[in-house]
N, C-alpha and C positions, 0 to 999 in steps of 0.2 A: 309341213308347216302350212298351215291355212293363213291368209293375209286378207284382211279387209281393203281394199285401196279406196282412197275419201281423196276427190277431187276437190280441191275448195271453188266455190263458184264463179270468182272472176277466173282462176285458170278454164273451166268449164268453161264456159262465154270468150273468154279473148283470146289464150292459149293452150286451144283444143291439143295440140300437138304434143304439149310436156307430158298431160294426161295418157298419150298412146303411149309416147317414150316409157312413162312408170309401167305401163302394162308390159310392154313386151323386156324392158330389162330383168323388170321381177319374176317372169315367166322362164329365161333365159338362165336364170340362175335357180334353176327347181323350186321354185317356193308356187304355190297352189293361191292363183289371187282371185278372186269375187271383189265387183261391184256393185254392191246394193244399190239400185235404182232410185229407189226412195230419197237417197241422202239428200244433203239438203245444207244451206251455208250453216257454219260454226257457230254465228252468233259474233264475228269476231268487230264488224262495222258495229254495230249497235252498242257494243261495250268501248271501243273509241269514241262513239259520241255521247257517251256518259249515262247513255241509254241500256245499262248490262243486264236489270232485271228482264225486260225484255224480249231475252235471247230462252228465257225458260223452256219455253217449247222446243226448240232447236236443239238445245241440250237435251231434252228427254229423248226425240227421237232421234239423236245420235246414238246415244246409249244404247235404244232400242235395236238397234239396227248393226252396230258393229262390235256388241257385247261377245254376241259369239265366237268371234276370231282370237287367234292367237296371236294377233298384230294388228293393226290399223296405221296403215302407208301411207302417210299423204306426200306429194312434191313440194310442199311447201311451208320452211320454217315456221314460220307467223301464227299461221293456222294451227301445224301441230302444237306451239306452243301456248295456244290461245285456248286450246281442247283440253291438253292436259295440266296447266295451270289453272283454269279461270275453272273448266266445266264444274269440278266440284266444289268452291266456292258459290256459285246461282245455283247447283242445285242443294246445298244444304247438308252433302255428305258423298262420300267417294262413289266416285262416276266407275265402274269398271271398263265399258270402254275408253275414258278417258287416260286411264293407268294403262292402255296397253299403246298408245296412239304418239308414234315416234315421225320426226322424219324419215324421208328415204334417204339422207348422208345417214341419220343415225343408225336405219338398220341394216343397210351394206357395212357401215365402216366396224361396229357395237356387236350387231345380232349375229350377222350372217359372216360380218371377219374376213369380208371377202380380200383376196389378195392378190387376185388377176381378175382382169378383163379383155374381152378382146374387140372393142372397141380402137376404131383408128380415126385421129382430127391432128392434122399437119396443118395444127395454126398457134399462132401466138395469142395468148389470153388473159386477161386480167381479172385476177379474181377478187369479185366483191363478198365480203365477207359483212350478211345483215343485223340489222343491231339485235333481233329477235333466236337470229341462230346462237350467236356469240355468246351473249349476254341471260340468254334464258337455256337453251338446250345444251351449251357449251360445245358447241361446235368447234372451235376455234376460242385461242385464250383472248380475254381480252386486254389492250393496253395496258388501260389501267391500275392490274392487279401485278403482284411483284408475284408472276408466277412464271414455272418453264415453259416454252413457246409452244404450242401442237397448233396445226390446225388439217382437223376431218375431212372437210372438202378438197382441201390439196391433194392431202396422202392418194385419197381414189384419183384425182385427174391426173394425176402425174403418173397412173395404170394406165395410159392410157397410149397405144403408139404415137408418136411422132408429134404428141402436144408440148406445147414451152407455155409454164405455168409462169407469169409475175405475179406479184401485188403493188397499191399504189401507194402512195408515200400517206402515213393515216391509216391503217389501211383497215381499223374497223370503226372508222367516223360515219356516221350515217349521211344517207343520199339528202335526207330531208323530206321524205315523201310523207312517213308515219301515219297511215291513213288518213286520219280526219284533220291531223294539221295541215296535209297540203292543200286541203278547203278552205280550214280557215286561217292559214297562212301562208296563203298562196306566193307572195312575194320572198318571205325567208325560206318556204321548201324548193321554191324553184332556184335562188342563188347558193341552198346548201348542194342541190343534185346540178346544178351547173361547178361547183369546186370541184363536186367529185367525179364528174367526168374529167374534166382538165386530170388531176390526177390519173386517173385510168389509162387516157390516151398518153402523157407523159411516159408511161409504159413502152408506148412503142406496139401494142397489143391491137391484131384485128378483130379482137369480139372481147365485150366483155361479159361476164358468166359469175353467178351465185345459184341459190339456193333457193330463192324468193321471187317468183316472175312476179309480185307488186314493186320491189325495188325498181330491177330489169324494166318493167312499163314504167316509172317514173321519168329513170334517166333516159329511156328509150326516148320519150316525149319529148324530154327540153331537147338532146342531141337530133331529130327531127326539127325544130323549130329553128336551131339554131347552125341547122344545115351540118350537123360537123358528121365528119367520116369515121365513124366507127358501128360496130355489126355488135347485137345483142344475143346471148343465146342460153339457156337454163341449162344447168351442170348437167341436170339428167338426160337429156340429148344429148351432150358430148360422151356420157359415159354409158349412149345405147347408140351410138352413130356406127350405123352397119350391121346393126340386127333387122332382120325381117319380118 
């Protein structure tokens, strides 16, 4: 299985590390990964700021660039779901690499099925569940629907030796980050991702951990500013902690 891996560009820029994590787990678990040098952001800021025809280019040469694979990887909900919903609506008809371009909880948990890991983290964690996994990728059910409970991202971390998985009370309400709202509503993104840290650490939990390092950097921020003791860290490094 040939995989395209699509770094989205603030993990690129701020969290180089998740980026090595997606390499070396998908490596780890036989799958044949390539990253196209070329790639390039999603498009996915521009169409937050209402700016979506914009992203036209970007669209085309994603397409260009990760049509060939039998998958397109990315670390991060948001993205993947911003590629494969939006991409073929800006370009006027089905994006092919768009149709192949999953999370990495969707193709560990979906494609690949996987059912161990030998990953070990002896810590307690609280897992944020984002409005973009939930609600668009179906990661995890959400609230509000009268459906039966799953949620993706658990099933893998709880593979994992010696982790204690919670969640917070809410537990797929949003941080309040939503890209361009926490620009331009600085003061209600910041008190939604200060509630849902309160909830988080209510857990009892030394790190908290999702799918989305924009979330992750959001509440990372205010819990920085606001001095409080809790440790951030992207699922995909807890479910590659200890590969080399």
């Amino acid at each position: 299985m040939k995989a395209g891996l699509f770094i989205p560009c603030y993990v690129d820029a701020l969290y180089p590390e998740v980026g090595v994590s997606a390499y070396k787990l998908l490596r780890s678990l036989g799958v044949e990964v390539f990253y196209p040098e070329k790639q390039t952001c999603c498009g996915q800021p521009m169409g937050n700021a209402g700016f979506q025809g914009k992203a036209d280019k970007l669209v085309k040469n994603f397409d260009e660039l990760f049509r060939g694979f039998d998958y397109v990887v990315a670390p991060s909900a948001s993205c993947a779901a911003y590629v494969r919903l939006f991409h073929p609506r800006i370009a006027g008809h089905e994006c092919e690499a768009a149709g192949k371009t999953v999370d990495m909880v969707e193709f560990l948990h979906d494609i690949l099925k996987v059912k161990s890991l030998p990953a070990r983290f002896p810590h307690k964690v609280s897992l944020h569940n984002s409005c973009h996994g939930v609600r668009e990728l179906g990661l995890s059910s959400p609230s509000e629907r009268n459906v039966p409970k799953f949620n993706k991202v658990r099933d893998l971390l709880e593979m994992v030796e010696g982790i204690t998985v919670m969640e917070p009370e809410r537990p797929d309400e949003c941080c309040g980050f939503g890209g361009m709202f926490s620009i331009e509503e600085p003061g209600v993104s910041a008190k939604m991702g200060l509630d849902k840290l309160h909830r988080h650490m209510a857990t009892g939990a030394e790190y908290i951990t999702g799918p989305d390092s924009s979330c992750l950097m959001h509440m990372q921020g205010i819990a920085a500013k606001q001095d409080l003791p809790i440790k951030f860290i992207h699922v995909v490094q807890i479910l590659s902690a200890g590969l080399q």
